[in-house]
C-alpha positions in Angstrom: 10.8 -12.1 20.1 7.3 -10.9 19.2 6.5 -6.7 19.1 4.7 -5.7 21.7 1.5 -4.0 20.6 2.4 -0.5 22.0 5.5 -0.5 19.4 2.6 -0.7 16.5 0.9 1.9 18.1 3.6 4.0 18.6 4.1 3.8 15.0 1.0 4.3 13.8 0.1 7.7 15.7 3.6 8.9 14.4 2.4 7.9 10.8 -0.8 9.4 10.8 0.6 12.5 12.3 3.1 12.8 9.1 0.0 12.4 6.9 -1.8 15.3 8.4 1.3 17.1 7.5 1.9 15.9 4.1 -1.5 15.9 2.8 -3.7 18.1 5.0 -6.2 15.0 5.8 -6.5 14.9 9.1 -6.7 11.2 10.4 -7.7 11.9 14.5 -8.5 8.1 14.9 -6.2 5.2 15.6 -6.6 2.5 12.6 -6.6 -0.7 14.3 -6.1 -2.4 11.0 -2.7 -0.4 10.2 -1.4 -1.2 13.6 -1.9 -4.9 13.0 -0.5 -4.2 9.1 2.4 -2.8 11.2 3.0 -5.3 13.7 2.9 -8.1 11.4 6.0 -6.3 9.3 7.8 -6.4 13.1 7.3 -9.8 13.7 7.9 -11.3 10.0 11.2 -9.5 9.5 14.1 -10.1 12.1 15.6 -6.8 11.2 12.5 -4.8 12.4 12.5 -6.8 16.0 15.5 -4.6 17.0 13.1 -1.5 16.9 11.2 -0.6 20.4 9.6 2.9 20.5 10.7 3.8 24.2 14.6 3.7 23.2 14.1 4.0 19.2 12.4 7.2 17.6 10.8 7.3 14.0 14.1 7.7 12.3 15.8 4.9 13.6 12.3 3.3 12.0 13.2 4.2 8.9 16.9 3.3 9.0 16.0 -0.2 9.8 12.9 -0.6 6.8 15.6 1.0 4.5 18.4 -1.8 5.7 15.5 -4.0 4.7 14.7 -3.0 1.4 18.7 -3.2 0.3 18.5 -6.6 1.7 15.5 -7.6 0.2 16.8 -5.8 -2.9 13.5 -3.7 -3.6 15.2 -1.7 -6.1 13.2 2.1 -6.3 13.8 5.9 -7.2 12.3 8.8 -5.9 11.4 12.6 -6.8 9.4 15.2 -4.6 6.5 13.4 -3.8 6.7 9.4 -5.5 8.4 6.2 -4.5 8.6 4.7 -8.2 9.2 0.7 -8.4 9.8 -1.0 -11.7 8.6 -4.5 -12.0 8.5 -5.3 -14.9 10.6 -8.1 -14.5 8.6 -9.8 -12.4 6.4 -12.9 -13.1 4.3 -12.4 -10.4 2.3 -9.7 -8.5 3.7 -8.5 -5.1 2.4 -10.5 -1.6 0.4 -8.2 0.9 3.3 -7.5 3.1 5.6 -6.6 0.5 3.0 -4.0 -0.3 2.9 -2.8 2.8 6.5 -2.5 3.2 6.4 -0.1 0.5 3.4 1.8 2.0 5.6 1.9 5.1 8.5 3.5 3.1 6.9 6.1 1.8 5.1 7.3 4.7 8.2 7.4 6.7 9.9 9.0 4.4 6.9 11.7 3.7 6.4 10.5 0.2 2.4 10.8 -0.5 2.4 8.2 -3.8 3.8 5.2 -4.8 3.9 4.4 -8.4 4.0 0.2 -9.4 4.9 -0.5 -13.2 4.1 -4.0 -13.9 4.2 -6.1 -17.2 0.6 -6.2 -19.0 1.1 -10.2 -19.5 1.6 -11.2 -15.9 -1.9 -9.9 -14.9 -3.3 -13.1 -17.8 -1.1 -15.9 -16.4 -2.4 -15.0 -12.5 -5.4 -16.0 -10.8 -7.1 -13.7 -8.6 -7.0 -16.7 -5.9 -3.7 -16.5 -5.8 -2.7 -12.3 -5.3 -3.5 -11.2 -1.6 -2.7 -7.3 -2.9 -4.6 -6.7 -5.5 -7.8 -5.4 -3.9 -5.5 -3.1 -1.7 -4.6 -1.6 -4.5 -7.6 -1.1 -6.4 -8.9 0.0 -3.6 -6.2 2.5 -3.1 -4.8 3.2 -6.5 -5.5 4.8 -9.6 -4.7 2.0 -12.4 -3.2 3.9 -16.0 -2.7 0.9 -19.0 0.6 1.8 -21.7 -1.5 0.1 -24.3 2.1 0.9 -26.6 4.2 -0.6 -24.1 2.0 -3.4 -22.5 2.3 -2.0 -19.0 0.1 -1.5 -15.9 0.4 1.4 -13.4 -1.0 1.5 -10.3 -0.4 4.9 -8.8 -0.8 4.2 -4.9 -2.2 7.0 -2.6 -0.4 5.9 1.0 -2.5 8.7 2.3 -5.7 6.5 1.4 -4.5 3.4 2.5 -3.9 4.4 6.2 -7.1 6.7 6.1 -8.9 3.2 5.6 -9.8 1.3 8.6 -11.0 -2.5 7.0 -12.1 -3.4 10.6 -14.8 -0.5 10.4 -16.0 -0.9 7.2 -19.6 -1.4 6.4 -20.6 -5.1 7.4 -23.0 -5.5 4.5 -20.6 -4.3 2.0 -17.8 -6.5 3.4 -19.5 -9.8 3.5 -20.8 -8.5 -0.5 -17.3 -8.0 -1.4 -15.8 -11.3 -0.1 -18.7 -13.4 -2.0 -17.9 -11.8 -4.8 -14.3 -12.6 -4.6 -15.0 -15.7 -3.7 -17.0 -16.2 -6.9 -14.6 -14.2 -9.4 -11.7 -15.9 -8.2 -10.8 -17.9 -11.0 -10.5 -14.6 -13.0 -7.2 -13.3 -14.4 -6.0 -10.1 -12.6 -7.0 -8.8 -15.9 -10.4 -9.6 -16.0 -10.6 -8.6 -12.4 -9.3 -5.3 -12.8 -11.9 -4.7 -16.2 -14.8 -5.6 -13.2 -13.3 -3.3 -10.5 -13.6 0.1 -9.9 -10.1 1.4 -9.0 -9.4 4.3 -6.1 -12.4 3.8 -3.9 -10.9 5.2 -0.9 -9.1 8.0 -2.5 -12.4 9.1 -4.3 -14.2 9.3 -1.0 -11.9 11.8 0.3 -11.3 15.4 -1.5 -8.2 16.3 -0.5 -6.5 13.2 -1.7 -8.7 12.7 -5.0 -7.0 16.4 -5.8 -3.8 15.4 -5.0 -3.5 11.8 -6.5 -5.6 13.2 -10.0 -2.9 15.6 -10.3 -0.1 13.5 -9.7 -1.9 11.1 -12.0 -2.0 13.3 -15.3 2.0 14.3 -14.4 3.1 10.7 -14.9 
């Protein structure tokens, strides 16, 4: 059965609501990308059609995205304020909505970072063409390199993510962005990341550029 829209809503408001809370940003407008983000998680995953916000509350939320994580067997740890997710094992970079199940985690369970270890050699052997996450998370990220230990850290601000509306943002620098892509994208992550800027929309807001620079050096 599809979500109705109202259940993405629902969520949404409830989301942005815990943000204000756990990061003092106050986000007073609905983001009509995030509820889309949100009902597109309710309709891919069968165990997320069961929730409907007149009969379910926010807890029951979580309880069902944490039945789907052991199921999908996104293995993860936590401490005061970080979701941390080894994938080092991986030989691939994480789909969109797989990203944003993560993002979903977190802010449900009031976590304001998550932290992504990858393997340095993965981001050679992919394409840019072929990763639909990786400019969510330069966008909303700041990106540490283990030189020692041939890693890659992306250090996700959740905060920034649903604080970005990619409806509303500038038209010009949109349609900029997407020819670029479109010409870069037989780069390796690698080389894409050495052309990006990383943490764009964490930069452009004080509060969290404080908070994720701190978390940041204590990693």
């Amino acid at each position: 059965m599809k979500k109705t829209i109202e259940d993405a809503e629902y969520i949404e408001r409830e989301l942005r609501s815990r943000v204000s809370t756990t990061t003092g940003l106050k986000l007073t407008k609905a983001n009509y990308w995030f509820i889309d983000i949100i009902q597109m998680l309710l309709n891919c995953y069968p165990i997320l059609r069961k929730f409907y916000h007149e009969s379910m509350g926010i807890k029951e939320l979580q309880s069902l995205i944490v039945q789907l994580t052991e199921y999908l067997e996104m293995q993860y740890s936590e401490s005061d304020e970080l979701i941390f997710v080894d994938l080092t094992k991986m030989t691939t970079l994480m789909p969109c909505k797989e990203l944003m199940l993560w993002v979903l985690l977190a802010l449900l369970k009031g976590k304001t970072h998550v932290s992504f270890k990858y393997n340095e050699d993965i981001f050679d052997d992919i394409k840019l063409i072929k990763c639909d996450s990786i400019d969510y998370l330069c966008d909303n990220s700041y990106f540490l390199k283990n030189s020692a230990k041939k890693e890659y850290h992306f250090t996700l601000s959740v905060a920034a993510i649903l604080g970005c509306d990619y409806y509303n943002k500038d038209s010009i620098i949109s349609s900029l962005v997407t020819l670029q892509r479109y010409y870069k994208k037989d780069l390796s992550l690698k080389a894409y990341l050495e052309y990006r800027n990383t943490g764009q929309n964490i930069n452009n807001k004080p509060k969290l550029k404080k908070q994720s620079r701190s978390i940041k050096i204590n990693l």
